[in-house]
N, C-alpha and C positions, 0 to 999 in steps of 0.2 A: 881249418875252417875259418872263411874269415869270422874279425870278434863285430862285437853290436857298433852301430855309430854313437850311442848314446848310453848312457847309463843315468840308475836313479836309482839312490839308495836311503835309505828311511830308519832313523835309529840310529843315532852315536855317541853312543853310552861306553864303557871302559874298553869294549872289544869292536864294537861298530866303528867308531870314529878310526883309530889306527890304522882297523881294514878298509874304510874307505880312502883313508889319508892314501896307504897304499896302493891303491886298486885306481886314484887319480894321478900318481905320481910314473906309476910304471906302466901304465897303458896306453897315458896321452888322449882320451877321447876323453868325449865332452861328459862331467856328471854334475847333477844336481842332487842336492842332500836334503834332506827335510828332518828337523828334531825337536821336540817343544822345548826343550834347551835353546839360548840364543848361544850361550858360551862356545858351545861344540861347533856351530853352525862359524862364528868368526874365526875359531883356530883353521879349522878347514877349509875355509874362507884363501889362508895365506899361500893355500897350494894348490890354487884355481878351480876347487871346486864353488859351486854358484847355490847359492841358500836359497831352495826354494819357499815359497812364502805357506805353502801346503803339502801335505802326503798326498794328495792327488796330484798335484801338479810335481811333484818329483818322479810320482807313477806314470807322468805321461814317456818315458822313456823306451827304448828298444826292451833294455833286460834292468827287473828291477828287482834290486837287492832289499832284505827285510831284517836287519837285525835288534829285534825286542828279547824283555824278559821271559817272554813265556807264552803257554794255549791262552788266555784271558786277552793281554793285550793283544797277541795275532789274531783273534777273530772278532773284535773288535775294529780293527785296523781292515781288514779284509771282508767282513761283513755289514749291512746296511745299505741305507739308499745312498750313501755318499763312499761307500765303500772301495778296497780297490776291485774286488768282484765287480761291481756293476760298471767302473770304467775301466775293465780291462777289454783289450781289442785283440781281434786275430792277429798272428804274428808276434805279440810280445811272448815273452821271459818272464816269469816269478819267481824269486828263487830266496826261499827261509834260510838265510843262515843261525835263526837259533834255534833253543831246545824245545819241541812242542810236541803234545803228544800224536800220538799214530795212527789215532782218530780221527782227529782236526784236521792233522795232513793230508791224508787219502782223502776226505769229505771237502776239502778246498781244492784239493788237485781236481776233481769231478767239476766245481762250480765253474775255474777258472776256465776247463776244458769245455763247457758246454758255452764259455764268448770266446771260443776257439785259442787262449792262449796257454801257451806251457807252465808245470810250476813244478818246481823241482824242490826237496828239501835234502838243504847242506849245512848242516849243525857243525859246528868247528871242536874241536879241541884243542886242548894243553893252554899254556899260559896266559897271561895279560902281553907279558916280554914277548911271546912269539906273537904275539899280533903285532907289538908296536916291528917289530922284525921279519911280519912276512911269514912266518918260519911253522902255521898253523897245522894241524891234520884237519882234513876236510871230509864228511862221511857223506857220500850224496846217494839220494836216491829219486827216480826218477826212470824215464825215457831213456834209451842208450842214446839215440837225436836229441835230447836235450843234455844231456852230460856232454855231449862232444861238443857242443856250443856254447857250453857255458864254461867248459875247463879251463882254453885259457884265462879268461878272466879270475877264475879263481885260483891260477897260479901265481896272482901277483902279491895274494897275500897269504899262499898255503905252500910248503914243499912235498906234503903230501896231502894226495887227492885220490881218494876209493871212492869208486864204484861201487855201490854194495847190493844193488838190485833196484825193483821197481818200488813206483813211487810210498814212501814212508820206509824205505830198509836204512835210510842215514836215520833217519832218529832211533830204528831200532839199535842200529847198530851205537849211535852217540849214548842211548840212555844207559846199555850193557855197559860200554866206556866207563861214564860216569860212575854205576853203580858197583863194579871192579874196585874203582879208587875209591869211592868212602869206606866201602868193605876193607880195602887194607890200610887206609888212616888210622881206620880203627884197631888196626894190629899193631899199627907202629906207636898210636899212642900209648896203649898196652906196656908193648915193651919198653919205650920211653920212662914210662913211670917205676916199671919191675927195675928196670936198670936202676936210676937215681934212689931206690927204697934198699936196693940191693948193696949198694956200696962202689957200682960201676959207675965211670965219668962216662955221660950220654953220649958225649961228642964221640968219643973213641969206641963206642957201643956202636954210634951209626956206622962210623966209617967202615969198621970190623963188616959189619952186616953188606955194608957197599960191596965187599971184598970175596961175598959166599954166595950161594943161592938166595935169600933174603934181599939183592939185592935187587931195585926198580927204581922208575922212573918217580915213582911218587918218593921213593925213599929219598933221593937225591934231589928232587926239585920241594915238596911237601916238606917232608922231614928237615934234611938238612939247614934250609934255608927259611924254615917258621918255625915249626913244632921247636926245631931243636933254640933256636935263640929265642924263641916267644913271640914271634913277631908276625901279627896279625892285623894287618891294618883292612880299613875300611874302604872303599869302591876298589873293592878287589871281589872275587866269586866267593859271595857271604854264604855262609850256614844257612840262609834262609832261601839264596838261590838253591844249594845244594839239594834241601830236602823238597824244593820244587822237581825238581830232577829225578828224586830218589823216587817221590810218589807217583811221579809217570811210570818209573820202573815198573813197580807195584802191582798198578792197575797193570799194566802189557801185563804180568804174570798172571796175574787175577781172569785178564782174558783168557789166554794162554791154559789155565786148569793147574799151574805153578804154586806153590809155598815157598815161600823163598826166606828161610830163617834167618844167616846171616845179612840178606838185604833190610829185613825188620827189624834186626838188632843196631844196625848201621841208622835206619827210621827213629830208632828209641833216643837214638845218643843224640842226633842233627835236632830233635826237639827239646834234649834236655838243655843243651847248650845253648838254647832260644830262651827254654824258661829259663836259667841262671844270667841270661842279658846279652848276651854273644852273638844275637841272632845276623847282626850286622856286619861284621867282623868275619875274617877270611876264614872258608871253613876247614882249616886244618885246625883251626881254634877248639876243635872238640878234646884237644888233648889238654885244654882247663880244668875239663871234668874231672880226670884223674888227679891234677895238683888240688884240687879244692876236697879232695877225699882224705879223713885222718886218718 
């Protein structure tokens, strides 16, 4: 199918900017970016994309890309008289690439549908690195006519792209994502600490663990590469984005008629490491809580 002639993308913050960096560089059509940021707006700037002076006026495009922190800012962003609801037109594209909940989705897919244009939500995973790389999972949901017209574009910045059902199944499917990996952070920082208290060297603890069933993606990319050197830096996917994430879980369970104890116990630890000051700081950062115990 052919792709849009235009693109408009809004948000470029640690994961937005890359993937749009990307998404202007390997597609060749025309986009315009919008970010109350000027900083983001100039680096994107150097690779032809055109700084809009508005989030409306970036929304004037074919298919328009949405990447914020959260439900709060997207319906803020999408609701009101100056909102993109009210200037969206027959014919366009909507498309969330972040994490929102499943509520807001479905209750915006309805608004955008009734000024007849499409909105799909495609929440990303894995890294900071695979965005600057392209290299994302992409969880969509949505219209099977609007996934097919929106794939390739989202191939320029994902190598993998599901389908997971009608519209709100990417965030279902993104929030389970999400709440999988805090749940086993919180195993590995666990064992992290059992190790170093135990007399084992951590380093040769993970790797061991790389080598058996224990071994995942969170161990190798999480573990290895923070928990295990300590290295938690800041506009990276903070503790305080996480437990945004965790508490969409939550509620979908709460909808749902679920008790989800491990996903609350994972809730308990993402707040405690807010109260101790970490709240900022990448959220593998939870495995401070275990060094700070005597």
């Amino acid at each position: 199918m052919r792709e849009a002639a235009s693109i408009g993308f809004i948000g470029l913050g640690v994961m937005g900017e890359p993937m749009c960096r990307n998404l202007a560089i390997k597609s060749g059509l025309s986009v315009a970016a919008f970010d109350i940021k000027s900083e983001p707006l100039a680096r994107i700037g150097a690779h032809g994309v055109r700084a809009a002076t508005s989030a409306a006026e970036a929304a004037r495009a074919d298919v328009v890309f949405v990447s914020l922190p959260g439900g709060p800012e997207l319906e803020a962003l999408c609701r009101g008289a100056s909102g993109l609801v009210s200037g969206a037109r027959a014919g366009q594209t909507y498309v969330d690439l972040g994490t929102s909940p499943v509520t807001l989705t479905r209750a915006l897919g309805g608004e955008f549908a009734a000024r007849g244009a499409d909105y799909a939500d495609a929440p990303v995973a894995r890294t900071r690195e695979a965005a600057e790389q392209g290299t994302l999972s992409i969880m969509v949901g949505g219209r099977a006519e609007t996934f097919a017209r929106i794939r390739p574009l989202l191939a320029h910045m994902a190598s993998d792209i599901t389908h997971c059902g009608g519209l709100g199944a990417g965030q279902v499917a993104k929030l389970v994502n999400n709440m999988v990996l805090f749940e086993t952070l919180g195993a590995l920082a666990e064992a992290l600490a059992l190790a170093r208290r135990s007399g084992v060297d951590a380093k040769l603890l993970f790797e061991t663990l790389s080598k058996g069933s224990a071994d995942s993606f969170a161990l190798r990319n999480h573990g290895m590469k923070s928990m295990l050197p300590g290295i938690f830096p800041e506009r990276a996917f903070s503790v305080e984005y996480a437990l945004k994430d965790l508490d969409y879980a939550l509620a979908l369970a709460k909808d749902a008629g679920l008790e989800l104890e491990g996903a609350e116990l994972a809730g308990r630890r993402l707040r405690a490491a807010i109260a101790a000051g970490d709240g900022k700081l990448y959220h593998p950062a939870i495995a401070r809580l275990f060094e700070a115990k005597p």
